[in-house]
C-alpha positions in Angstrom: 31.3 25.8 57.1 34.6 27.8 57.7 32.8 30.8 59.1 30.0 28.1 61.4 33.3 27.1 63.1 34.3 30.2 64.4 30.8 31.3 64.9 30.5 28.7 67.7 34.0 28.2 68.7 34.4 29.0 72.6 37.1 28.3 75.1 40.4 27.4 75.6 40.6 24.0 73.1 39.0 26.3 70.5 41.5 29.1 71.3 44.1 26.2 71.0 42.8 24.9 67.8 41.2 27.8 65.8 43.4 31.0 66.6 46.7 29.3 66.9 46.3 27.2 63.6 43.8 29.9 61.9 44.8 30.9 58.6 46.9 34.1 59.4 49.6 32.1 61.6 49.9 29.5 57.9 50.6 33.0 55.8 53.7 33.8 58.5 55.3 30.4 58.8 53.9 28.3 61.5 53.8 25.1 59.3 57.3 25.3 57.9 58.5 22.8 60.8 56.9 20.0 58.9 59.6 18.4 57.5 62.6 19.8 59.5 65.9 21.1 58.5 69.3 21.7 60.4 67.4 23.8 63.5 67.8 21.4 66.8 64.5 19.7 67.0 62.8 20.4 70.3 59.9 18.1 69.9 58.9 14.9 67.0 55.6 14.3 66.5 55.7 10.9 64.4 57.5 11.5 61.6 57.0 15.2 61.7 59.9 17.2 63.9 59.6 20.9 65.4 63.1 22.8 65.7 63.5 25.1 68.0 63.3 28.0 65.4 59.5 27.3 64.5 59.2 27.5 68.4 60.6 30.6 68.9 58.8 31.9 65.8 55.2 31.0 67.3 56.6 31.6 70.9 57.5 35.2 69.8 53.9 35.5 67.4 52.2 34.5 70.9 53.8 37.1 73.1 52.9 39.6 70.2 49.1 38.5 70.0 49.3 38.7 74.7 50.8 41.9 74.5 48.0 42.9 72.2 45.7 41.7 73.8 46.7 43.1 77.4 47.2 46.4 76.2 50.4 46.4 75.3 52.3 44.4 78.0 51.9 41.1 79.1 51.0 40.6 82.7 53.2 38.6 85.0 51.3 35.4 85.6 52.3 34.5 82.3 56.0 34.0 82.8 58.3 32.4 80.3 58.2 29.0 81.2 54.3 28.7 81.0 53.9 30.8 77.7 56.8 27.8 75.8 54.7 25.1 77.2 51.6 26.4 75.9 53.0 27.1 72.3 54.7 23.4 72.5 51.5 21.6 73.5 49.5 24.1 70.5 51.7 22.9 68.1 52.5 19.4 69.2 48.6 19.6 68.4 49.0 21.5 65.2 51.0 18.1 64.0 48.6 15.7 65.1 45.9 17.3 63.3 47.8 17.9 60.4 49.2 14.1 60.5 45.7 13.0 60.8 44.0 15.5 57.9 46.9 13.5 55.7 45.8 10.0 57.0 42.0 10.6 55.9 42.7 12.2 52.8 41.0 15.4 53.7 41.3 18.1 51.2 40.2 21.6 50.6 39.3 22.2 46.9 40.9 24.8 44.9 37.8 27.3 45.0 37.3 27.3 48.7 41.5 27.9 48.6 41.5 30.6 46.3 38.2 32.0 48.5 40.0 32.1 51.7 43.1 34.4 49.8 40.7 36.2 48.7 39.1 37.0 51.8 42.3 38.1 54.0 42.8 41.5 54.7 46.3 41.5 54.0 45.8 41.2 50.6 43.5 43.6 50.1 42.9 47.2 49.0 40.2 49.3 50.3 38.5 46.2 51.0 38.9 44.0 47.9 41.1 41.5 46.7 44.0 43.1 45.3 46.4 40.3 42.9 49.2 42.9 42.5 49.4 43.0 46.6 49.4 39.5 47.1 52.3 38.8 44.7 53.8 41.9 46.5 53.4 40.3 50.2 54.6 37.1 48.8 57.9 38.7 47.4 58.3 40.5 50.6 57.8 37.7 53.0 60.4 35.8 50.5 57.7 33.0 50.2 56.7 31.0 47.4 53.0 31.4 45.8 52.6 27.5 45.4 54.0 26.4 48.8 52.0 29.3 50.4 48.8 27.8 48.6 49.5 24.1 49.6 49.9 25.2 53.2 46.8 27.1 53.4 45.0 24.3 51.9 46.6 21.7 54.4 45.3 24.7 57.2 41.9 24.9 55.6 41.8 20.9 56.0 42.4 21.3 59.6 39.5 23.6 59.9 37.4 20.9 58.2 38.3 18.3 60.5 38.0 19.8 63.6 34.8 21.2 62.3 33.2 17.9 61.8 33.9 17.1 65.5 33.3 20.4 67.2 30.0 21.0 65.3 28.4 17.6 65.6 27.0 17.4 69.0 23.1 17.4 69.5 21.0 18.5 72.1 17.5 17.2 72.7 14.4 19.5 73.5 14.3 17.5 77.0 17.9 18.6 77.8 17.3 22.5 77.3 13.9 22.2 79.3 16.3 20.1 82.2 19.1 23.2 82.2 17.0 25.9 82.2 15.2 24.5 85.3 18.7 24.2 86.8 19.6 27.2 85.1 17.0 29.3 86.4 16.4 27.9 89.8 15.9 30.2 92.7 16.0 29.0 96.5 14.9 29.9 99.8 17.6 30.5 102.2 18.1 31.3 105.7 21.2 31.6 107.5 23.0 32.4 110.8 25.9 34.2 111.1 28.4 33.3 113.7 30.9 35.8 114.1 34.6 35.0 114.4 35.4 38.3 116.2 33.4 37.5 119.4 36.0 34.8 119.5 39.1 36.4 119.6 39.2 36.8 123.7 39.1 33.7 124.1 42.4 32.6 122.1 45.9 32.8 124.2 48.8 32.4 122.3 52.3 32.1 123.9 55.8 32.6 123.4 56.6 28.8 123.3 53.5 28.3 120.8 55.4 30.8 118.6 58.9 29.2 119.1 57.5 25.5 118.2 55.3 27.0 115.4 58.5 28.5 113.8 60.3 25.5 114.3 58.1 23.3 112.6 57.6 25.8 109.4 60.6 27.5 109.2 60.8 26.6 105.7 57.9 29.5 105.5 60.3 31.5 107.1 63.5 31.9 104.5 64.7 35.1 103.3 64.9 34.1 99.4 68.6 34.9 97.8 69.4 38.4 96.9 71.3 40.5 95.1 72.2 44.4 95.0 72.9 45.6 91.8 74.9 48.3 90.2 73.2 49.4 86.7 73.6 52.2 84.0 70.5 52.8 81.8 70.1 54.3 78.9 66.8 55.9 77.5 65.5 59.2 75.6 64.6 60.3 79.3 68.5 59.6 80.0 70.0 61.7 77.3 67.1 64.8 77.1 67.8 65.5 80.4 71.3 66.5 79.2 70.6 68.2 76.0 70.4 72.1 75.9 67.5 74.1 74.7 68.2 77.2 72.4 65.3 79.6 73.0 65.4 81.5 70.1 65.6 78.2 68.3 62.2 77.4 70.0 60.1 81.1 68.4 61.5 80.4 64.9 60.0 77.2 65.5 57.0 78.4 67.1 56.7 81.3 64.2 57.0 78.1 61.8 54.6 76.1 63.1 52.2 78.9 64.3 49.2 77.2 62.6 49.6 73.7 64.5 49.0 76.0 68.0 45.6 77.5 66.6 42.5 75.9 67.9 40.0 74.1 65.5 38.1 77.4 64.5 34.3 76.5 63.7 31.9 78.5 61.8 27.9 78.7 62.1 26.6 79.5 58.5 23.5 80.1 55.9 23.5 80.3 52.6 20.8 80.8 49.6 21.6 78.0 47.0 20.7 79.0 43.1 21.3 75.9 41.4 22.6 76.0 37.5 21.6 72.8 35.1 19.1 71.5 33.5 16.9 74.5 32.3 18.7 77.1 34.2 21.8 78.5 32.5 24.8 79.8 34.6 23.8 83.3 33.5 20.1 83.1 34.8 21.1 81.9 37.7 23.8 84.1 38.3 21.5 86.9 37.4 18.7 85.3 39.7 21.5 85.1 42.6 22.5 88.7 42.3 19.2 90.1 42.5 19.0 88.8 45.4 22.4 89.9 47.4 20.7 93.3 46.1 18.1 92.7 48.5 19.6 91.4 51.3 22.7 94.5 50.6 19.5 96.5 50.6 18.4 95.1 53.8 15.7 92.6 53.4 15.8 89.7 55.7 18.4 86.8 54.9 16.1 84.0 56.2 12.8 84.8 54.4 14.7 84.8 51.0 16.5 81.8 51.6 13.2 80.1 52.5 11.9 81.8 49.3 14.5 81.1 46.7 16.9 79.2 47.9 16.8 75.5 45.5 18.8 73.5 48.9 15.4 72.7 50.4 17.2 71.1 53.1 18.8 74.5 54.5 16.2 76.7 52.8 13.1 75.9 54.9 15.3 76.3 58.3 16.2 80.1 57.0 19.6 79.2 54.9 20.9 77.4 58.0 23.6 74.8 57.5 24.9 74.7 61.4 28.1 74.2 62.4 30.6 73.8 59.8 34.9 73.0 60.1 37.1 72.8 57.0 37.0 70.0 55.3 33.6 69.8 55.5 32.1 71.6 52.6 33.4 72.0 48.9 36.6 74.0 48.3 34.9 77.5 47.1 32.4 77.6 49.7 34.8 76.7 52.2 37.0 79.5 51.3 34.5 82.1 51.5 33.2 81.1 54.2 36.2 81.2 56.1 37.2 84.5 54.7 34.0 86.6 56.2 33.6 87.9 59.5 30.9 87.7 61.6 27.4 88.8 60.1 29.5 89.4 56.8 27.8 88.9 53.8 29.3 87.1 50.9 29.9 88.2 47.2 28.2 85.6 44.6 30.7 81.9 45.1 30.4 79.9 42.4 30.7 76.0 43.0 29.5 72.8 41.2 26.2 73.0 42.3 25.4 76.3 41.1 25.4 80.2 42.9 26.0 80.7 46.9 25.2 83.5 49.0 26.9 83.0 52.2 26.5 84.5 55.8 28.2 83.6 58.9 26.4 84.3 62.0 29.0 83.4 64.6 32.5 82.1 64.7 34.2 80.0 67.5 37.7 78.9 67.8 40.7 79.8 66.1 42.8 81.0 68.8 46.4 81.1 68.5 48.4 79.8 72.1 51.2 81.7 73.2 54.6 81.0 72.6 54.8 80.7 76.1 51.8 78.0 76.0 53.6 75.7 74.0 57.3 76.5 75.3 57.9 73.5 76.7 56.4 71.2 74.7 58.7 72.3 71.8 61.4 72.0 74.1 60.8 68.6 74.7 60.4 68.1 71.3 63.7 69.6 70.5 65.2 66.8 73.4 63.8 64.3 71.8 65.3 64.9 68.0 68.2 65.4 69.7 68.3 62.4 71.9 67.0 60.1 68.6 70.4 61.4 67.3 72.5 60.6 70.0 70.8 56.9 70.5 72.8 55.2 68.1 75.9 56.0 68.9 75.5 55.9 73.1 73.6 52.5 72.7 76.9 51.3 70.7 79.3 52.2 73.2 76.5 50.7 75.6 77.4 47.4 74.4 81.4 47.3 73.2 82.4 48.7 76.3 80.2 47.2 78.8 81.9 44.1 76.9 85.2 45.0 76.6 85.7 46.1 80.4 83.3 43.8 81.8 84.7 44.3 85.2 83.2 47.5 86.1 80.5 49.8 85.0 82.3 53.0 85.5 84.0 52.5 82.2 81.1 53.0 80.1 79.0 55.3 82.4 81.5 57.8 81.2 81.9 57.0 78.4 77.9 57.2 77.4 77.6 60.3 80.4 75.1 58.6 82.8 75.7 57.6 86.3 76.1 54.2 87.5 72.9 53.4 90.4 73.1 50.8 92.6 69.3 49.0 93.2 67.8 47.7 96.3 67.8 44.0 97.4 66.5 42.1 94.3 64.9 38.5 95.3 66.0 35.7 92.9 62.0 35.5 93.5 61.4 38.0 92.1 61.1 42.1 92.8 59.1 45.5 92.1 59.2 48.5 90.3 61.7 48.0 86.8 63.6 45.1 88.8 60.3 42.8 88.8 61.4 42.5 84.7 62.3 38.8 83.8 64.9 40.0 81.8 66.6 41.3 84.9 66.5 38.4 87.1 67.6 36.0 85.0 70.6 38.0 83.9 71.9 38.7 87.6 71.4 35.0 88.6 73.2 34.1 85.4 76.8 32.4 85.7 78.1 35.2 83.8 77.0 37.8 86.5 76.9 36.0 89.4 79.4 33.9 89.9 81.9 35.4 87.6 81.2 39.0 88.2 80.6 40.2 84.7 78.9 42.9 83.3 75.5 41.7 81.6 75.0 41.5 77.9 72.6 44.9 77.1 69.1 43.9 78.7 66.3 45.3 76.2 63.4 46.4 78.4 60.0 48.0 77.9 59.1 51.7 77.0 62.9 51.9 74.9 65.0 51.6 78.4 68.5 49.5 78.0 70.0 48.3 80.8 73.8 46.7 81.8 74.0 45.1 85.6 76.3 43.7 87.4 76.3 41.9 91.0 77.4 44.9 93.9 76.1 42.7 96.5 75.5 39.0 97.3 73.5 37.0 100.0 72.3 33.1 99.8 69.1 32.5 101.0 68.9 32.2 104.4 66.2 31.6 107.3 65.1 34.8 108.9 65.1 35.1 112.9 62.4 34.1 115.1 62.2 37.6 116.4 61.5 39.1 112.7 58.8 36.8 112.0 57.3 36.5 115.8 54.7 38.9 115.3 53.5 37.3 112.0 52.9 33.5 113.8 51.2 35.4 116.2 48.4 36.2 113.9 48.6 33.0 112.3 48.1 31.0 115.1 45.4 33.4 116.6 43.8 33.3 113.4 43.9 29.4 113.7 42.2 29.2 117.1 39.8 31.5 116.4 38.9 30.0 113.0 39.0 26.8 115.4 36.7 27.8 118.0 34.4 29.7 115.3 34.0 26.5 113.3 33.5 24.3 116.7 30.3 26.9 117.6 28.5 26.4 113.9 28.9 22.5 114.1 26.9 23.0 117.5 24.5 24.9 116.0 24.3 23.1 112.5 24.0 19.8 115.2 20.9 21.1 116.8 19.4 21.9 113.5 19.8 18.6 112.2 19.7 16.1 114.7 17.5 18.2 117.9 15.6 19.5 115.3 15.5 23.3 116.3 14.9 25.9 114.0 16.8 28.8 113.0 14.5 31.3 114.6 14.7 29.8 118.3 18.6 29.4 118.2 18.8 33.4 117.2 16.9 34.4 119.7 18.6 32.1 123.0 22.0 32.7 121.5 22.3 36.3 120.3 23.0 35.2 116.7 22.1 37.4 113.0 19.5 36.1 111.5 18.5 36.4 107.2 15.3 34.2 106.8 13.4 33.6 103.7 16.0 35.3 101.5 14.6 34.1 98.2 17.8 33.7 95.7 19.0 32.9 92.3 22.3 31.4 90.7 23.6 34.9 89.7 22.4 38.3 90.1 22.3 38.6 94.3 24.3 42.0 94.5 22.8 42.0 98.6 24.1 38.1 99.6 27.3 37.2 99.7 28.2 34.8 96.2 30.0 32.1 99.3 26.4 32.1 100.5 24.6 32.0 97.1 27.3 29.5 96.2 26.6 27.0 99.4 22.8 27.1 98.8 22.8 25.6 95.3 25.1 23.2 96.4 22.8 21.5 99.2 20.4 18.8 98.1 17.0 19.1 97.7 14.8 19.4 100.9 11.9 17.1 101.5 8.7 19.1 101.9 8.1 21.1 105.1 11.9 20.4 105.4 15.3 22.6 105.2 19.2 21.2 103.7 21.2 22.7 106.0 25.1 23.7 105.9 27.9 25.5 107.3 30.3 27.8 104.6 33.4 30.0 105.8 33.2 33.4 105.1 36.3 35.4 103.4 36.5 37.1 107.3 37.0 34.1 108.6 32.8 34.4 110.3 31.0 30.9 109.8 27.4 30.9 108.1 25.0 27.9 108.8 22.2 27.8 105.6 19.3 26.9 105.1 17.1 26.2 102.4 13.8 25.8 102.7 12.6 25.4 99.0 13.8 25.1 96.0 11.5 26.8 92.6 12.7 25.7 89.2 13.1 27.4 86.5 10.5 27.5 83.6 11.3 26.4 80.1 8.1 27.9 78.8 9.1 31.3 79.4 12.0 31.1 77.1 11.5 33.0 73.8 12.5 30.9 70.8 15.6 32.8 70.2 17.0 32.2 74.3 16.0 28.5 73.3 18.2 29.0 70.2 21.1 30.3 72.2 20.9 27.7 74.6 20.8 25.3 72.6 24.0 26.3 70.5 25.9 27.2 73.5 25.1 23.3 75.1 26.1 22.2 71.2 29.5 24.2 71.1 30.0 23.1 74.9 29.7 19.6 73.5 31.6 20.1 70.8 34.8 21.4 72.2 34.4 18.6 75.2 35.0 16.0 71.7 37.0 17.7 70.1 39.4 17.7 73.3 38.9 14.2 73.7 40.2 13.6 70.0 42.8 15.6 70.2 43.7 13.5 73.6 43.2 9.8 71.9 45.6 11.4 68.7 48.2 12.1 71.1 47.7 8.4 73.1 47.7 6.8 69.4 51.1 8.6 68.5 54.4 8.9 69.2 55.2 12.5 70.4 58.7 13.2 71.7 59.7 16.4 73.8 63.4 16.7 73.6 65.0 18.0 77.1 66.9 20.4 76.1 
């Protein structure tokens, strides 16, 4: 039932409900709010309270699963304050669910318990269910066997009850037959295209249109507060570029590593393959084998005995030929030899575990050693780096006391750690670009500390290993900008406006004449100069030649009435006005589906269903209880 629930979970309420209660977040922690402690409490949930460290535990478990996700950093829509009231409402949710899995008396037996350790990954070893692992993670995550299992089972009764909901809908054969004809509908559409740029000599905009514009929006018009900043960083990037290179350092290391700087070398072979076991001893087949290196030593042709003698069938019929082999690939004594011959060389007998080889390598590729001057600079960035990993530790600790200590400047511990101190541009309290655009930045410089008292910052811990102390160089409250900075801008507004005014003005005439005169599309085109598309035939998706606004309008117009058009007006993303029509409308055909489309349909119409109850449960559980969201 477990694995039918996440087989058909979809969406954001199974996101909320699967993923952020699924088993893994039980085995770190996420249910050790029930029952609180001394944390504050940020929210209560009846009797059930979440402190603020269980919130900053999932909040943190989030931003690790985004940054995952997103490739390693988490984009900027999701700023702070919405990822806290996600995790809040998830496990607000969590507690409900958990309240209400209590209330029913739902319980997951002991098998499907000990099943569901069994099956994570964690506590496995090359793919099975390892018991000295578990007791091992256990120990390490300081967590207790028996409270671990009673919190899995309590997750795994979860699962069960939003199971039941989310996989109870049913959908009738009528209402597949009734989407795909909706699904699958194409249309006939027309339109007219009335361009906005055969407008735009008709607009006039003047200097007191601009001046009363600004007046009345000049809350659109505000320069947001901004500060300058003085900063030191302090990254491997920082300290390398400082560090020395020692070039005679760099050959011994080059003569050291030599082999790391040689390319993969690859080696066509062939081989004749006398096999020893069963009735052949390792005498007659040795004996077999060197007869025939006499012959080929002799000069008779390598292929034509392998295809002969040779017992690896495989190779043997093809002349001997194994192909392309790198080490690693074969066994250990074949390998050597092979690797020991030149080109066209001829082994001695090799002796494996399968039996007598004769080896012959026709060509070699690969194996060329780089120059020390190649790979110079690469092992002097190398040497920067060990160097600067050395130096971290002790420059990031002087980072922070003295950044402290003498708060009032930055100088201090710029020379103190040997970097400079920079001074930014103007940062926005809105927000800038480049390294400033980091949250972490903003809301240290618009902190009390910073701003208003003129401190240094605490260390700010950004991306890619870069530390950062700032402190305010400059100051200015947000403040409205002039008229004469923003004149040009209202201009385009307002002639944007009128012309978006004027086009819209012209497709009400025309949509008028189509719908109470009744003309036709054809007749207006031709008196009034206008593009026409007729008899486009289109579907719901898939249109790469119409525009989706287009596509989009037509579906959206009722039904015509036989030997009749629907008509409407949409605005295109150039501000241009289309008037559609549509002509006729062909449903889609249910018969055509193949019994696994019907399938699909059908369980994607179920899980739709599904998730639209579950969401309404989870929605009555929360009405029904009393959930508290402390301020603070």
């Amino acid at each position: 039932m477990l694995q039918q629930i996440r087989d058909r979970a979809q969406g954001w309420f199974a996101y909320a409900i699967v993923i952020l209660i699924s088993i893994p977040f039980a085995l770190w922690g996420i249910q050790e709010y029930v029952g609180g402690g001394a944390d504050p409490v940020v929210a209560k949930v009846g009797k059930v309270e979440i402190t603020q460290r269980s919130m900053e535990s999932s909040l943190n478990n989030y931003r690790a699963n985004l940054r995952q996700q997103f490739g390693g950093k988490i984009p900027e829509f999701f700023n702070d304050d919405m990822l806290r009231q996600q995790v809040m409402n998830e496990m607000i949710q969590e507690a409900l669910l958990t309240q209400q899995v209590d209330n029913l008396n739902i319980r997951a037996g002991d098998e499907m318990v000990r099943q569901q350790i069994r099956s994570m990954q964690v506590f496995q070893r090359d793919g099975v269910f390892d018991k000295d692992e578990y007791e091992r993670v256990m120990r390490s995550q300081g967590r207790n066997i028996n409270a671990f299992t009673e919190n899995l089972r309590m997750s795994l009764g979860t699962e069960l009850l939003t199971g039941a909901i989310s996989t109870s809908a049913f959908v009738t054969d009528a209402e597949i037959d009734a989407l795909i004809r909706r699904k699958n509908q194409q249309r006939v559409v027309s339109w007219l295209m009335i361009d906005s740029d055969s407008y735009k000599d008709q607009v006039e905009i003047g200097d007191s249109d601009i001046e009363t514009y600004y007046n009345e929006n000049k809350q659109n018009f505000r320069r947001p507060e901004h500060v300058k900043l003085e900063y030191v960083e302090l990254n491997h990037a920082v300290l390398s570029a400082d560090i020395g290179v020692d070039e005679e350092a760099l050959k011994a290391s080059y003569e050291e590593r030599k082999d790391e700087f040689r390319s993969s070398e690859t080696r066509t072979t062939r081989h004749i393959l006398i096999k020893v076991g069963g009735d052949v001893s390792d005498d007659d087949a040795k004996a077999e084998a060197l007869k025939l290196l006499d012959e080929i030593k002799a000069g008779a042709d390598f292929a034509e005995l392998a295809r002969e003698h040779s017992d690896d069938k495989g190779s043997g019929s093809n002349g001997g030929d194994l192909g392309v082999v790198e080490r690693g690939m074969m066994v250990k004594p074949f390998e050597d030899a092979a690797f020991a011959l030149q080109q066209d060389q001829v082994s001695e007998l090799v002796r494996s575990r399968f039996g007598y080889h004769i080896i012959q390598v026709t060509k070699i590729e690969g194996g060329d050693l780089q120059s020390f001057d190649d790979v110079k600079q690469q092992l002097a960035d190398e040497f920067k780096k060990r160097e600067a990993d050395a130096l971290f530790g002790e420059k990031y600790d002087q980072l922070a006391e003295l950044s402290y200590a003498d708060s009032g400047t930055l100088q201090t511990v710029a020379d103190a750690v040997g970097v400079k101190v920079q001074e930014s541009d103007w940062v926005p309290r809105t927000g800038a670009s480049g390294k400033f655009a980091d949250a972490k930045i903003i809301q240290a410089a618009f902190g009390d500390d910073v701003l208003n008292s003129g401190r240094n910052s605490d260390v700010l811990e950004l991306e890619d290993d870069n530390y950062m102390v700032v402190r305010i160089a400059n100051h200015e409250e947000e403040t409205a900008k002039p008229l004469d900075e923003v004149s040009a801008g209202i201009r385009s507004i307002l002639e944007k406006e009128q012309t978006t005014e004027l086009t819209q003005k012209r497709a009400d005439e025309v949509l008028n004449k189509l719908t109470q005169e009744g003309g036709n599309m054809g007749d207006i085109a031709a008196d009034e100069s206008l593009k026409l598309v007729q008899d486009n035939r289109v579907k719901r998706t898939g249109n790469q030649d119409v525009d989706p606004l287009i596509i989009s309008k037509s579906f959206i117009l009722t039904r015509p009435a036989e030997g009749k058009s629907s008509y409407g007006k949409v605005e295109m993303a150039n501000g241009s006005v289309a008037v559609v029509g549509v002509s006729s409308v062909i449903d889609g055909d249910p018969a055509v589906l193949t019994a696994e489309e019907r399938d699909s349909e059908r369980l994607n119409m179920e899980t739709a269903r599904g998730q639209s109850s579950l969401a309404g449960y989870i929605k009555q559980l929360r009405s029904d209880s009393s959930v508290k969201i402390m301020k603070n």
